[in-house]
N, C-alpha and C positions, 0 to 999 in steps of 0.2 A: 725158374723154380721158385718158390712161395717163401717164403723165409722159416715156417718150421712144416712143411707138409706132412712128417712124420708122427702126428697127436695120435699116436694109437691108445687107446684104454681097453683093457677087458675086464669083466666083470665076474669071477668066477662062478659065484653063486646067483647069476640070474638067470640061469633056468636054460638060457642059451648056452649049446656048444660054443665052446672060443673059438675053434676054427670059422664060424660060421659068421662070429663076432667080428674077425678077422675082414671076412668078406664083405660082409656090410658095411665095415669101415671104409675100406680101399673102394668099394664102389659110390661109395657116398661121396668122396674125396676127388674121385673123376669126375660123376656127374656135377659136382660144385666148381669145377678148376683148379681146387687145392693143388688136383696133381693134374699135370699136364701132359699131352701126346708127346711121348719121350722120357720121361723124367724114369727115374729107374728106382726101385723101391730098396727098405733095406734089404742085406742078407737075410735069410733064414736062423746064421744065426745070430744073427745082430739084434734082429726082432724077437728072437726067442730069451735073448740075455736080458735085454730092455725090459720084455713084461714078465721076464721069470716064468714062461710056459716053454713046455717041452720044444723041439724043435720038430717035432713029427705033427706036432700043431699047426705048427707054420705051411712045414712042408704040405698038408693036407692043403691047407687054405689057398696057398698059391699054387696050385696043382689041379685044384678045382676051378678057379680064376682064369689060370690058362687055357682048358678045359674049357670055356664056356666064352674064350676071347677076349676077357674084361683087359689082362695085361698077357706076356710074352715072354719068353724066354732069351736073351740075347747071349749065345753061348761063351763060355766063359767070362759070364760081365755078371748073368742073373737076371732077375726080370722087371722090365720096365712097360708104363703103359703106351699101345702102341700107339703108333704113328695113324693119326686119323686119316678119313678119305677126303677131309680137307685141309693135310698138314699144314701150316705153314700159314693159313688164315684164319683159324683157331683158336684163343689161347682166353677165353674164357671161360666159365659153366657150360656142360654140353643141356643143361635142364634149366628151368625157368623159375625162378625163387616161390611160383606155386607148386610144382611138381615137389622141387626138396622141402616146401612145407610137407605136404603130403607124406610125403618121408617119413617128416617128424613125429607125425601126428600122431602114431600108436605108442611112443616115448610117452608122448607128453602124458597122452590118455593115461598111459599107466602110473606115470609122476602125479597127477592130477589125483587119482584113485588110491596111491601110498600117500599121499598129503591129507585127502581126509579119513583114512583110518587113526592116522595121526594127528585129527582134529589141529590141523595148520592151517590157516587163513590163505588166502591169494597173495598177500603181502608178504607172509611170514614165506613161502614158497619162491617169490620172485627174487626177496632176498638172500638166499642159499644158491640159486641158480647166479646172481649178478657175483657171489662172492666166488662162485665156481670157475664164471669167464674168468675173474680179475685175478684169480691164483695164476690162470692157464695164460694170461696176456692175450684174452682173444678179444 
């Protein structure tokens, strides 16, 4: 396991459902390696005390996840991401640093588009983003 895999953020007012917030998270975090075939997520409501969202948030988010096969239920354990069909030989990004660019890229777009309403430079931008990793120790 990654040494902190659990970086969840939500954003209340951006427009996005949290639950939904939620799953774009946990499926970003497979397809990168953060989290790996096995690894078992937090509780429902450990997640839910952590971002101060309801737990019915949570419950939605991993319910829909399971639902769709991203992660799994391990009964009385909770849910963790499953076991690939190449377990064991595995254990890095299942996607390719262009694919999670692509990911990224309607973020940025939109970072990009709040930056110049806010008549901010490239630099002045780059620097809020470097001071963001370096809070987060990424």
């Amino acid at each position: 396991m990654q040494q902190n895999p659990f970086e969840f953020a939500v954003q209340p007012t951006s427009g996005v459902p949290i639950y939904r917030q939620l799953m774009d998270q946990v499926r970003s975090m497979i397809s990168s390696g953060r989290l790996l075939a096995g690894d078992r997520l937090p509780s429902v409501r450990q997640l839910a005390a952590t971002l101060e969202v309801n737990m019915m948030t949570v419950s939605k988010a991993y319910a829909r996840l399971e639902a769709d096969g991203v992660i799994e239920r391990e009964r009385g354990v909770g849910m963790r991401v499953p076991l690939a069909p190449d377990a064991g030989t595995s254990s890095g990004p299942r996607t390719t640093v262009a694919e999670r660019q692509k990911e990224l890229r309607p973020i940025a777009e939109e970072l990009a588009t709040r930056a110049w309403q806010l008549k901010l430079t490239e630099q002045q931008v780059i620097s809020v983003v470097e001071s963001v990793f370096k809070e987060r120790n990424l």
